[in-house]
C-alpha positions as MATLAB code, in Angstrom:
seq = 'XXXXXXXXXXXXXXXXXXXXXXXXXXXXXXXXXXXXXXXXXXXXXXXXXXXXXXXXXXXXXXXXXXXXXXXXXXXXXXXXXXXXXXXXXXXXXXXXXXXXXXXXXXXXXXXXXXXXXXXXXXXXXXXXXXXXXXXXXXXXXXXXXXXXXXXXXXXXXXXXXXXXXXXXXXXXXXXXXXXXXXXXXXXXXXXXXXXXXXXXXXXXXXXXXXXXXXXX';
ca = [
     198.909  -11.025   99.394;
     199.945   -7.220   99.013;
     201.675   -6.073   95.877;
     205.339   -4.657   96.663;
     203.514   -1.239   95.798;
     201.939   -1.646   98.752;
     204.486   -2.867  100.984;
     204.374    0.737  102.533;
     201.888    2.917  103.702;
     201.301    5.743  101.093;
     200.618    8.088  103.943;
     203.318    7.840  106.039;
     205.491    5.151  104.326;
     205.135    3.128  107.274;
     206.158   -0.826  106.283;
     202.868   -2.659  106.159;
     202.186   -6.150  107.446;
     201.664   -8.687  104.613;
     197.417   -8.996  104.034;
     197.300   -5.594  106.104;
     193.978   -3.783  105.479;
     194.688   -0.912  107.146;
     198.141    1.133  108.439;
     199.313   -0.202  111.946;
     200.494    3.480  112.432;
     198.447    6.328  110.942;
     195.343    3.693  109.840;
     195.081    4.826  106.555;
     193.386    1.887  104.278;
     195.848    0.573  102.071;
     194.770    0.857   98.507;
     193.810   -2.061   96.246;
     192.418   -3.991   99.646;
     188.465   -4.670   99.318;
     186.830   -4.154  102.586;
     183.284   -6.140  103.390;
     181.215   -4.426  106.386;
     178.529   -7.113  107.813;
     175.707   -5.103  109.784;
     175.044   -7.760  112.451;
     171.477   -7.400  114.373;
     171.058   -6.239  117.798;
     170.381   -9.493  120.119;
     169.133   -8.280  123.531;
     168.451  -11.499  125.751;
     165.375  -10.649  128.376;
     163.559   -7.797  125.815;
     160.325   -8.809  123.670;
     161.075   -8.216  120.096;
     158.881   -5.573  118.889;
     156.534   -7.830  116.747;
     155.291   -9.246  120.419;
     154.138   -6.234  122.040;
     152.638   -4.798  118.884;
     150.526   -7.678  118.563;
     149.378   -7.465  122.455;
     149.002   -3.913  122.188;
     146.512   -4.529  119.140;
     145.054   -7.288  120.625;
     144.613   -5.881  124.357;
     143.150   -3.090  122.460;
     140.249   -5.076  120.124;
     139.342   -6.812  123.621;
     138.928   -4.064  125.334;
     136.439   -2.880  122.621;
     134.496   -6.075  122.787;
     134.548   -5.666  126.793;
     132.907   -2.216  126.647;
     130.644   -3.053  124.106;
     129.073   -5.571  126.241;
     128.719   -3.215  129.452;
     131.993   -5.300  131.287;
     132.711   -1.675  132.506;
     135.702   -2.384  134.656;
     137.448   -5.464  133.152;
     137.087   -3.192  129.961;
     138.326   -0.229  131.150;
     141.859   -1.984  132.614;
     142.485   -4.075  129.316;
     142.437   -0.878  127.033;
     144.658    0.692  129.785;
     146.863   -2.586  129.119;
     146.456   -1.913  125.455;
     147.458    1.758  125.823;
     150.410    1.130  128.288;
     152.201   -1.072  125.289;
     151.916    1.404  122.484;
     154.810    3.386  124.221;
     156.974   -0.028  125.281;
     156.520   -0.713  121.328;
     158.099    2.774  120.576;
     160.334    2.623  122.618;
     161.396   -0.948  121.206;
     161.052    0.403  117.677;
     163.656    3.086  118.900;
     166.099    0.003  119.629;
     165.362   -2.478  116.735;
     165.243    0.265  113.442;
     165.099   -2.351  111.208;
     163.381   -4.758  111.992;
     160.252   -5.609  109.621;
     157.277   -5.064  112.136;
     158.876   -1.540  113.118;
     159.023   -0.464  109.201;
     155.414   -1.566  108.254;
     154.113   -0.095  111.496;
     155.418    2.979  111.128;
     152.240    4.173  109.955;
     149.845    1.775  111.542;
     151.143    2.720  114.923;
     149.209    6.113  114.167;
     145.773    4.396  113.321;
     146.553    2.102  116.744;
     146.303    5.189  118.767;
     143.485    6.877  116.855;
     141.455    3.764  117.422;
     142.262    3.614  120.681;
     141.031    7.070  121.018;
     137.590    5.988  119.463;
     137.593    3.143  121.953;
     138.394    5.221  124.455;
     135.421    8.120  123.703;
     132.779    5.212  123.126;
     133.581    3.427  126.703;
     133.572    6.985  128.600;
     130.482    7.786  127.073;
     128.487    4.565  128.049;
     130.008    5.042  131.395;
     128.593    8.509  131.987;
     125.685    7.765  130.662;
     125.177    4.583  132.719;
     126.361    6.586  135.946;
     123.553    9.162  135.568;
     121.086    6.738  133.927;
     121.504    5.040  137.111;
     121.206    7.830  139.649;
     117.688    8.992  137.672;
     116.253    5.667  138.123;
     116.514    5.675  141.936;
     114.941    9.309  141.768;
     112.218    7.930  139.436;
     111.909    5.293  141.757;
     111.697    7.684  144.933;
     109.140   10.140  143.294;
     107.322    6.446  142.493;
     107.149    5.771  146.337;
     105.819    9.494  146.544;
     103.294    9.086  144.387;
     101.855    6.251  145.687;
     101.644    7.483  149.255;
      99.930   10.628  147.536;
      97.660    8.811  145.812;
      96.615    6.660  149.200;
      95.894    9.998  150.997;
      94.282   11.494  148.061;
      91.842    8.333  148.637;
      91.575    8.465  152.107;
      90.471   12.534  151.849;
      87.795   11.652  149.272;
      86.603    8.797  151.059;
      86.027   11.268  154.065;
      84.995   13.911  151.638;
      87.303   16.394  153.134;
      87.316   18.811  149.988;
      90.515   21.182  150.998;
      92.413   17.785  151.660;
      91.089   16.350  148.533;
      92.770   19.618  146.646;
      95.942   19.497  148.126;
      96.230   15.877  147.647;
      95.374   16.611  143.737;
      98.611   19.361  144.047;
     100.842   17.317  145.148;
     100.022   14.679  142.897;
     100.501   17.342  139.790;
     104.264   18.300  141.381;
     105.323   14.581  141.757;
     103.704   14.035  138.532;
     106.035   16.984  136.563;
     109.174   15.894  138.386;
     108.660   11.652  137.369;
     107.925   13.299  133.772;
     111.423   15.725  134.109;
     113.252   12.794  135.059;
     111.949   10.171  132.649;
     112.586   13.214  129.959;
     116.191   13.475  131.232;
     116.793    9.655  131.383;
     116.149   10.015  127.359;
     118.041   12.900  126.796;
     121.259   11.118  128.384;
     121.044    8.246  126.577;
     120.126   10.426  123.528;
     123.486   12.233  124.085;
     125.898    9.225  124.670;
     124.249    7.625  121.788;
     125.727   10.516  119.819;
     128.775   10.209  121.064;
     129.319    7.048  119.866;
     127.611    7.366  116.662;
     130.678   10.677  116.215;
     133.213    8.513  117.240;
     132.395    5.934  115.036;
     131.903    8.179  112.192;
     135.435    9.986  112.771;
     136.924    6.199  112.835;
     135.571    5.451  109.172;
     136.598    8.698  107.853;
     140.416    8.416  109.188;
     142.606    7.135  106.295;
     145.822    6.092  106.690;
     148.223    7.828  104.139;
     151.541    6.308  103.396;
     154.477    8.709  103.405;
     155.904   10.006  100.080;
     151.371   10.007   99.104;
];
């Protein structure tokens, strides 16, 4: 119960009600009452807490670097897109739920989840160019093949009728088929040289990220 002290309101001597915490007229807090303020959490029916997507996001992510790693190009390629799409959804959610735990700890981590998903993202586009042109070499190799042998055939065929000037133009164009197969084979190595060294550089700038806490 209120004192008779506080029977009025010190502000603008307004009577108070008896237990009143606060002044029915100006709402000035009567003095000697202890006020206790209980933060109650945010319950949104129908939204994922944060914690859920995180952990897709991660795991849609680590998939999608298994998936590439093993050549599944396209089932690859449209998990880490799934993995991708949820990092924002999380933000957003960590925008809505402050405090809870997973939004906290992740604060930081959310960083290194899109850094790695950068890495994953450099080492599956550059097996997929390199597999795109690897593949459009191989049916030139195997064209200038074809060429080669139906070279070679009427390179026989002039020697077998000893037809000398036929005989040197067969050996010509046996030479220029046999510089482009060597230009191509050369080129096949050179593009898997390159997205080799892609990967190796994306894998290097992975280990030498470091995740520094704030306040370090």
């Amino acid at each position: 119960m209120s004192s008779p002290a506080n029977d009025s309101c010190s502000h603008c001597a307004t009577r108070l009600p008896e237990g009143a915490a606060f002044c029915p007229a100006c709402g000035t807090a009567v003095s000697g009452q202890v006020l206790s303020v209980t933060r109650v959490e945010p319950r949104l029916f129908g939204v994922a807490p944060p914690e859920i997507v995180l952990g897709l996001s991660v795991l849609a992510l680590a998939l999608a670097g298994v998936l590439l790693a093993g050549a599944h190009w396209v089932i690859g390629a449209l998990v880490l897109l799934l993995g991708l799409a949820l990092v924002p959804v999380f933000a957003s959610l960590a925008q809505r739920f402050p405090d809870a735990p997973v939004v906290r700890r992740s604060a930081v981590r959310l960083g290194a989840v899109r850094s790695r998903a950068g890495i994953v993202t450099e080492i599956g586009a550059a097996r997929v160019h390199s597999r795109v042109r690897v593949r459009g070499l191989h049916a030139a190799i195997g064209r200038l093949e074809k060429e080669r042998r139906e070279r070679l055939r009427e390179l026989g065929e002039a020697s077998y009728a000893r037809d000398r000037s036929a005989v040197e133009r067969g050996r010509g164009r046996m030479a220029e088929v046999d510089v482009q197969l060597e230009a191509r084979r050369a080129e096949v190595a050179a593009v898997n040289a390159e997205a080799e060294e892609r990967v190796r550089r994306a894998r290097a700038e992975g280990r030498q990220t470091q995740v520094v806490k704030p306040g370090h």
